[in-house]
TORDOGU-596040 format. One record per residue (C-alpha): residue in one letter; x, y, z. Coordinates in steps of 0.25 Angstrom, whole numbers, padded with zeros to 4 digits, always signed. Example, Ala and Ser with C-alpha at 12.3 -4.5 7.8 and 13.67 -1.06 7.14 Angstrom:
TORDOGU-596040
A+0049-0018+0031/S+0055-0004+0029/
end
This chain:
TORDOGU-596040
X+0539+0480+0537/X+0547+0472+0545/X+0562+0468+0542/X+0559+0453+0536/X+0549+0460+0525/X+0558+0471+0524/X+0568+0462+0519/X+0560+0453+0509/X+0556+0466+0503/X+0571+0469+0503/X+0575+0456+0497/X+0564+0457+0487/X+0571+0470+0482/X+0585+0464+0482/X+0579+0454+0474/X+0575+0462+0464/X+0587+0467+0462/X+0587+0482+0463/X+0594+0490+0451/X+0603+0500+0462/X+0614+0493+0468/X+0613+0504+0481/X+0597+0498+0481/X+0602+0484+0482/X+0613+0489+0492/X+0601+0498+0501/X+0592+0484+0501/X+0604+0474+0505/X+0607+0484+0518/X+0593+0484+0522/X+0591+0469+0522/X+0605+0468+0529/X+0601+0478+0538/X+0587+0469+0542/X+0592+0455+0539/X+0595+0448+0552/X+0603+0439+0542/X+0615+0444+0538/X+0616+0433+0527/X+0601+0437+0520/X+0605+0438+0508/X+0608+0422+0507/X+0594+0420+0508/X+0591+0427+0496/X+0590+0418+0483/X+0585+0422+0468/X+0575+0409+0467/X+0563+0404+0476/X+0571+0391+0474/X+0580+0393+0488/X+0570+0404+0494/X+0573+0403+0510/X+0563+0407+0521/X+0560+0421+0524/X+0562+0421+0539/X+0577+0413+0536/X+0584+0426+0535/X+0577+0431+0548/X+0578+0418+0556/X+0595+0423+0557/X+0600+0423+0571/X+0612+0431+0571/X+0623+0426+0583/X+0625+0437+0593/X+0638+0436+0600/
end
């Protein structure tokens, strides 16, 4: 599994809204640890309503000084 389906499956959990707080904790760390993005988590909303493309958070270019 590669990194972008790791975090959708990630995501999905979040979503769901896991019961233990250290669970929620343990799947926030993962996805900042495999999120080029630092901001991901603006691109997550609760309705289809706003939903963003996939590949936005992957298309991040971070500036290397």
């Amino acid at each position: 599994m590669n990194n972008r389906e790791r975090m959708k499956v990630l995501i999905m959990e979040l979503l769901a809204m896991p019961k233990d707080k250290s669970i929620e904790e343990a799947i926030v760390s993962e996805i900042n640890m495999i999120s080029p993005d630092p901001q991901w988590s603006n691109y997550i909303f609760q309705t289809d309503d706003y939903v963003m493309d996939d590949d936005m958070v992957f298309s991040y270019k971070p500036i290397i000084l």
